[in-house]
C-alpha positions as a Markdown table, in Angstrom:
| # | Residue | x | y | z |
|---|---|---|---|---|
| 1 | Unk | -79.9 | -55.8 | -96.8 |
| 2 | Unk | -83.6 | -55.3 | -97.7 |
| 3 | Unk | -85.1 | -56.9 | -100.3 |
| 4 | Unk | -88.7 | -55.9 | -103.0 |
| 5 | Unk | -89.3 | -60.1 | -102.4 |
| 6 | Unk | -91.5 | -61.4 | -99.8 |
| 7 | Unk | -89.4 | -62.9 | -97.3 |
| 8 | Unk | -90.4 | -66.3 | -95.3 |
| 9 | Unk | -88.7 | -67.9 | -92.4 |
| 10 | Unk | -88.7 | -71.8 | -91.8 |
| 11 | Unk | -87.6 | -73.7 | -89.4 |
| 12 | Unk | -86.9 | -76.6 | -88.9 |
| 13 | Unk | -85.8 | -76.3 | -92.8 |
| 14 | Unk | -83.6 | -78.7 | -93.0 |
| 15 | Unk | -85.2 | -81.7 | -94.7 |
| 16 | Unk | -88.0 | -83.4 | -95.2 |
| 17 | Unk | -91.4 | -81.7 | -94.7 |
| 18 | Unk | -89.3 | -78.3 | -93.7 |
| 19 | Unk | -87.3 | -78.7 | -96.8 |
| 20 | Unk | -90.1 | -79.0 | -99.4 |
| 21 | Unk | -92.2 | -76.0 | -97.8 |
| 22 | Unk | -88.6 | -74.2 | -98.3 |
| 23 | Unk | -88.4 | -74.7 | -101.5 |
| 24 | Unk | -91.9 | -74.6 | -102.6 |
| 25 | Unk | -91.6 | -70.7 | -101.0 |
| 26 | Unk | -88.5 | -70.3 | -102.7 |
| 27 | Unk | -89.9 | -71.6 | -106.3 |
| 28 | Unk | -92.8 | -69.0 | -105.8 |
| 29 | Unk | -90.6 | -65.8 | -105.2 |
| 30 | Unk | -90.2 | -65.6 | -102.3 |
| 31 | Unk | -86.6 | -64.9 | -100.7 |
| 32 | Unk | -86.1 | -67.6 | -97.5 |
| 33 | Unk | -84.7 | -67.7 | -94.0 |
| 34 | Unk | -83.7 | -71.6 | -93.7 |
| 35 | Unk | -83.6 | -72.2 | -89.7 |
| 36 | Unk | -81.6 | -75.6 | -88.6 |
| 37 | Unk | -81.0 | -77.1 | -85.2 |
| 38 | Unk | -77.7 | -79.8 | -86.4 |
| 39 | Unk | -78.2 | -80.9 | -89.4 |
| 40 | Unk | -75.9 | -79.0 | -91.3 |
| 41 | Unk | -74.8 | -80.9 | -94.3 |
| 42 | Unk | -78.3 | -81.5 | -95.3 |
| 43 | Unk | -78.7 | -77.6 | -94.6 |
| 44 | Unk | -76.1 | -76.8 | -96.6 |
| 45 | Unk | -76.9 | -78.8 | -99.3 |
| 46 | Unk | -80.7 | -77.1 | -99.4 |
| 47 | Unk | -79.2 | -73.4 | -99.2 |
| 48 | Unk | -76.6 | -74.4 | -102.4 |
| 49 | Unk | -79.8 | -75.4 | -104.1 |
| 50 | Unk | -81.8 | -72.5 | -103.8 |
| 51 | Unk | -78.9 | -69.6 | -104.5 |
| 52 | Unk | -77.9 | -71.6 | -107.4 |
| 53 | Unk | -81.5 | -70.2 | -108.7 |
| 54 | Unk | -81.4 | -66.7 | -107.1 |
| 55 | Unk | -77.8 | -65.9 | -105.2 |
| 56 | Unk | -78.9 | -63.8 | -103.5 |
| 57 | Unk | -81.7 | -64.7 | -101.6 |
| 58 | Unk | -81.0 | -67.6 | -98.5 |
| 59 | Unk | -80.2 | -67.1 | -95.1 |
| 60 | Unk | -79.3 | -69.8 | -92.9 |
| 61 | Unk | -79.9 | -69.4 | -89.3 |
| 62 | Unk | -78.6 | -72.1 | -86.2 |
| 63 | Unk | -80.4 | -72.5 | -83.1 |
| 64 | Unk | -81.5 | -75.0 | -80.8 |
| 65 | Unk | -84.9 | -73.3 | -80.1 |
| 66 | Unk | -85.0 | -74.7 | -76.7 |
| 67 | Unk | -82.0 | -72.4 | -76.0 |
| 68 | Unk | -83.9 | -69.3 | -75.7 |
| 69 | Unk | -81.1 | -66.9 | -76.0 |
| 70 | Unk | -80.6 | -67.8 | -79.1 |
| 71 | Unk | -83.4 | -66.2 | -80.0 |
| 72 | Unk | -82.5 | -62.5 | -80.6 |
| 73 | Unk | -79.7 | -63.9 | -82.3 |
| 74 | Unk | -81.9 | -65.2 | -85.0 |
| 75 | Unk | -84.2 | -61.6 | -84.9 |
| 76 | Unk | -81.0 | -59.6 | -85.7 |
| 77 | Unk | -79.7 | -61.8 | -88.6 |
| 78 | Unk | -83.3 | -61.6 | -90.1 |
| 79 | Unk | -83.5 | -58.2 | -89.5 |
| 80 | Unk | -80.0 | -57.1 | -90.9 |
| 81 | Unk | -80.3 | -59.5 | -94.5 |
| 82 | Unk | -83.9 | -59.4 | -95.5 |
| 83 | Unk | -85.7 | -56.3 | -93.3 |
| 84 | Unk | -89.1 | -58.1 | -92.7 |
| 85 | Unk | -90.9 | -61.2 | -93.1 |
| 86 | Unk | -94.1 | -62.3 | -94.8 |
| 87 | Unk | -94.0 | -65.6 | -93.6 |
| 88 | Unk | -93.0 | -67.4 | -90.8 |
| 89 | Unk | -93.1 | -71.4 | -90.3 |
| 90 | Unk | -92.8 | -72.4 | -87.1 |
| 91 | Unk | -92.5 | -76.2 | -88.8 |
| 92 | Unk | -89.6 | -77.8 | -85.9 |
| 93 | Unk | -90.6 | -80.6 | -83.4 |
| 94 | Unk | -89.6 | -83.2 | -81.8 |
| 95 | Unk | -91.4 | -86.3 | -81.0 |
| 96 | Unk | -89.7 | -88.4 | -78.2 |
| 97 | Unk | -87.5 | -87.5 | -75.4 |
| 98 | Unk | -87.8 | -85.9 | -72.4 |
| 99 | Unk | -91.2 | -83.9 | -71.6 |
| 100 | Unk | -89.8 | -80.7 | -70.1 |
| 101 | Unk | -87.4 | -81.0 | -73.6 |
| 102 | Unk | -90.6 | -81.7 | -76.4 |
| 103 | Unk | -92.7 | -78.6 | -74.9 |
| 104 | Unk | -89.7 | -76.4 | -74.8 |
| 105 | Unk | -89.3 | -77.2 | -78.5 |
| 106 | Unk | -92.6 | -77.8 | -79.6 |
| 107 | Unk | -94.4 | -74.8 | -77.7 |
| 108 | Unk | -91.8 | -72.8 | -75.9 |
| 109 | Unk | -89.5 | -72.3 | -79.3 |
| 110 | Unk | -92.7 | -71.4 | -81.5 |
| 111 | Unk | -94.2 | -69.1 | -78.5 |
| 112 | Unk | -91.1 | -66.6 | -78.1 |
| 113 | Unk | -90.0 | -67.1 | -82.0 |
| 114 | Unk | -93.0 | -65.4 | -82.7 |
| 115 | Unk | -93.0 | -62.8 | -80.5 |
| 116 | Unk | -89.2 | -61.9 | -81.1 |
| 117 | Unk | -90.4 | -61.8 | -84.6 |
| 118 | Unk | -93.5 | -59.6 | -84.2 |
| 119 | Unk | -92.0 | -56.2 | -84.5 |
| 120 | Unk | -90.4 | -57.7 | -88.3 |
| 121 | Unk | -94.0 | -59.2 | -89.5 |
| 122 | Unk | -95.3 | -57.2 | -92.2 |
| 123 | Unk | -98.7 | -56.1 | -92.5 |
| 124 | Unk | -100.8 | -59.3 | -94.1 |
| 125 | Unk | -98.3 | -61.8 | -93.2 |
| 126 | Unk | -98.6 | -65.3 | -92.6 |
| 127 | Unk | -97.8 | -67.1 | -89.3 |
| 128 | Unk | -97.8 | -70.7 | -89.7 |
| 129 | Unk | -97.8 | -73.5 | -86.5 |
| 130 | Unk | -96.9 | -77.2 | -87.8 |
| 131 | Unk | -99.1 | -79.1 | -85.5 |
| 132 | Unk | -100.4 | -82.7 | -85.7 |
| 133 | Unk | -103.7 | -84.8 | -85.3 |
| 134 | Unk | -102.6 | -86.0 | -82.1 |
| 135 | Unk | -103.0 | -82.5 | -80.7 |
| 136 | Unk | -106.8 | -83.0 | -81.6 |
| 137 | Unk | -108.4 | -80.9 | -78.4 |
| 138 | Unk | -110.2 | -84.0 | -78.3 |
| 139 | Unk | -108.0 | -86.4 | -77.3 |
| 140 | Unk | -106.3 | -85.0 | -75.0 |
| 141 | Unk | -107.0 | -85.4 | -70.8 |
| 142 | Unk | -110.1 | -83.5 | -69.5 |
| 143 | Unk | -107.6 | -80.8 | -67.6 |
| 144 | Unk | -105.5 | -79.8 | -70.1 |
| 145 | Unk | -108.9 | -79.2 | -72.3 |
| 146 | Unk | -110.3 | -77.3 | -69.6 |
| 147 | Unk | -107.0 | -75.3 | -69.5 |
| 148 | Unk | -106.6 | -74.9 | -73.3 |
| 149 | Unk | -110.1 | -74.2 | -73.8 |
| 150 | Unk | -110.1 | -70.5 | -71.5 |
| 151 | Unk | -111.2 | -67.8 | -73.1 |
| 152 | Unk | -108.7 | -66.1 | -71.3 |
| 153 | Unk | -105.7 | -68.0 | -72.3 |
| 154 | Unk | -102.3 | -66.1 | -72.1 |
| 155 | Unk | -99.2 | -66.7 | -73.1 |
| 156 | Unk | -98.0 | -66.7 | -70.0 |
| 157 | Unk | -100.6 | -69.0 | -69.1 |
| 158 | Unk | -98.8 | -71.3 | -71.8 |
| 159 | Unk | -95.4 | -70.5 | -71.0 |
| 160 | Unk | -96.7 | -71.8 | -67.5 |
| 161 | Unk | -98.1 | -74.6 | -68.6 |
| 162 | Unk | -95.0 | -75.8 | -70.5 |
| 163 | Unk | -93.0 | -75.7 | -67.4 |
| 164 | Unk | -95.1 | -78.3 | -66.3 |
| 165 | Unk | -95.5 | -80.4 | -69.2 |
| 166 | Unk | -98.6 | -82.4 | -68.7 |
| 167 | Unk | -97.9 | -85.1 | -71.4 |
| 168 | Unk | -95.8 | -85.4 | -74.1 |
| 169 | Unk | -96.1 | -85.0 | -77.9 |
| 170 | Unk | -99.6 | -84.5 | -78.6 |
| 171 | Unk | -100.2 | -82.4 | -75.5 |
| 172 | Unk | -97.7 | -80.0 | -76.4 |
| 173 | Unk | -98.9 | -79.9 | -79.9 |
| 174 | Unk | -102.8 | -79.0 | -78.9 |
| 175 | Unk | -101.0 | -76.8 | -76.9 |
| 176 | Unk | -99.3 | -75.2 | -79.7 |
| 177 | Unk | -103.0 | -74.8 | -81.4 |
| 178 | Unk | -104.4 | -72.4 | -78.8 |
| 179 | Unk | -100.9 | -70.5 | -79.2 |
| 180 | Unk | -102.3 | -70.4 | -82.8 |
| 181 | Unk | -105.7 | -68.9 | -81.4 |
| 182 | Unk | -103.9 | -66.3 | -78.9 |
| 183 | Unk | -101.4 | -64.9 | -81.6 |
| 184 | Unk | -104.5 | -65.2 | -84.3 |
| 185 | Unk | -106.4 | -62.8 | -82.5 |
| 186 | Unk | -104.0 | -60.4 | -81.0 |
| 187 | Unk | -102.8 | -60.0 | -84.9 |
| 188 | Unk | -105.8 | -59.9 | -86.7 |
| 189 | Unk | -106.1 | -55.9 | -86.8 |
| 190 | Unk | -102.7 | -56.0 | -88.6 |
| 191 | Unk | -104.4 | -58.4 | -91.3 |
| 192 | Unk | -101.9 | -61.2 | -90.1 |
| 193 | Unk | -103.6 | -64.4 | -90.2 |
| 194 | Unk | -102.2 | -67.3 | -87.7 |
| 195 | Unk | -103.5 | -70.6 | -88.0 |
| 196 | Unk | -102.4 | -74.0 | -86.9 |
| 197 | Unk | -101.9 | -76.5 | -89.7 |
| 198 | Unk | -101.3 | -80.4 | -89.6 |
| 199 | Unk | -99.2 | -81.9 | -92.8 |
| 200 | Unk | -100.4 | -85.3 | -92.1 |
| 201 | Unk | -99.0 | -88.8 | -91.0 |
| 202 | Unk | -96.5 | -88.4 | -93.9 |
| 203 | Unk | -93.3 | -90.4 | -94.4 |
| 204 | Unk | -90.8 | -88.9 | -91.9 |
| 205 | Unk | -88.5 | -89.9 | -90.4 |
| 206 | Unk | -91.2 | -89.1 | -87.7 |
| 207 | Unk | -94.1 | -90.8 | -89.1 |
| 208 | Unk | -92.4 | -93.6 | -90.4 |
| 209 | Unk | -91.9 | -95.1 | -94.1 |
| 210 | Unk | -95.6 | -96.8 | -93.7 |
| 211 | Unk | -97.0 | -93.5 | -94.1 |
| 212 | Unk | -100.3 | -92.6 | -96.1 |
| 213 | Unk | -98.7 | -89.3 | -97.3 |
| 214 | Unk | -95.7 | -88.4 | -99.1 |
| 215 | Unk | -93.5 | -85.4 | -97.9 |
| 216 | Unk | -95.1 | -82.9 | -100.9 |
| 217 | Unk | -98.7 | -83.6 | -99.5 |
| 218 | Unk | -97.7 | -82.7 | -96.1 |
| 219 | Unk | -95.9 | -79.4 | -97.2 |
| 220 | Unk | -98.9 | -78.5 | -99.5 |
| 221 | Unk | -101.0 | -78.7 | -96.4 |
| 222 | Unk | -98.9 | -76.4 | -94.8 |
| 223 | Unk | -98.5 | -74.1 | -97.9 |
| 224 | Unk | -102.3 | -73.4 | -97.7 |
| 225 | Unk | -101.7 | -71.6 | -94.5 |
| 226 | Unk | -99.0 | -69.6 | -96.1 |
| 227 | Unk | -101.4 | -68.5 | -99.7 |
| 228 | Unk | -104.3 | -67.7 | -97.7 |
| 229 | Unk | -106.0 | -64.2 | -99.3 |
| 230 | Unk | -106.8 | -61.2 | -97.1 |
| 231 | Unk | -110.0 | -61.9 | -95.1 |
| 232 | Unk | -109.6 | -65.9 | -94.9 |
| 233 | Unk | -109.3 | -67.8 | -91.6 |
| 234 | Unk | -107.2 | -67.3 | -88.6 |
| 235 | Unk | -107.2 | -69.2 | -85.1 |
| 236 | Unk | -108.0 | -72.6 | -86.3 |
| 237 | Unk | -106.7 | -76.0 | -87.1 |
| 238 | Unk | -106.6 | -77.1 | -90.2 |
| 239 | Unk | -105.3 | -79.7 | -92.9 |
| 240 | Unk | -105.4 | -79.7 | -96.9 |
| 241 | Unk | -107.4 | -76.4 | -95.8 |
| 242 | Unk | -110.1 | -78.2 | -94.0 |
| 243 | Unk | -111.3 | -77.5 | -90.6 |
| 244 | Unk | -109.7 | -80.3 | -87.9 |
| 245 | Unk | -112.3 | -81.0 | -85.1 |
């Protein structure tokens, strides 16, 4: 069913950072695709909250986004209850693990999400990727700069590259910024802007309850990505709408 309210997807929606940006979105209109991976209580707990304000206007979506198949699964459930979308946010990670296992979730998942989802993206939508300050360019080994810095980056060339997975959690997530730069710049003419966007070292259950920033000041960061006006930036890194080096 199609619907007059902007629509956003979010995954990784199921708390914490994902779950604020959800209902931030939600509180501002728009109608919300809630992606989780296994937390379903908590998932089912956000959804109850957000249709008690508008029935009908949640979808919940479960995937491993590692599992690539999935994939169209998600596209046709989008497709068939809302029609488009005016915001997606590619906000699930993992930290630890395997590396084959962080740079299928952390690049892989966001890489073929968004291109499943590029036929649905309305014109001026917003395309979110949840990095982090450890993907700094800077920081990471002179190889993978050289790599990630081509002017002729692909995404094969980053589908590729997370096959190999040089590194682990801060690799894959500068790697996830030059995804931003690719999709920013094949979208543009479309007036879709695509940036990369760090929430912080917030208290997570990833960053720890010694945090500097509290879960809202992390999805604000975010949200600045998603309430950008026609004409603003697209292809960069950014957080609390500031340029990251």
């Amino acid at each position: 069913m199609s619907t007059s309210r902007p629509v956003a997807l979010v995954t990784g929606a199921a708390r914490r950072i994902g779950a604020a940006i959800a209902r931030r979105l939600h509180a501002d209109g728009f109608d919300v695709a809630l992606h989780h991976r296994d937390s379903a209580a908590d998932m089912q707990a956000l959804a109850d909250q957000l249709r008690r304000a508008r029935p009908d206007s949640v979808l919940v979506l479960h995937a491993e986004l590692s599992e690539f198949d999935r994939l169209p699964e998600l596209v046709a459930h989008a497709i068939g209850r809302f029609g488009r979308l005016d915001a997606l946010v590619n906000n699930a990670a993992v930290y630890s693990g395997r590396a084959p296992q962080i740079w299928a979730v952390n690049l892989l998942g966001p890489l073929r999400l968004t291109r499943a989802l590029l036929p649905l993206l309305a014109r001026n939508a917003r395309v979110v990727m949840v990095t982090s300050g450890l993907g700094r360019l800077s920081a990471q080994p002179a190889g993978l700069v050289r790599r990630l810095s081509d002017p002729k980056l692909s995404l094969g060339d980053l589908e590729r590259l997370a096959e190999e997975a040089p590194g682990g959690y801060g690799e894959s997530k500068a790697a996830l910024n030059a995804l931003a730069r690719i999709f920013a710049h094949d979208l543009e003419p479309q007036g879709i802007l695509v940036n990369a966007i760090s929430p912080g070292w917030c208290r997570t259950d990833m960053g720890g309850r010694s945090a500097p920033r509290s879960i809202e000041q992390g999805a604000a960061s975010v949200l600045w990505g998603v309430r950008l006006q026609p004409g603003g930036p697209t292809g960069g890194v950014f957080q609390d709408g500031k340029a990251m080096a």
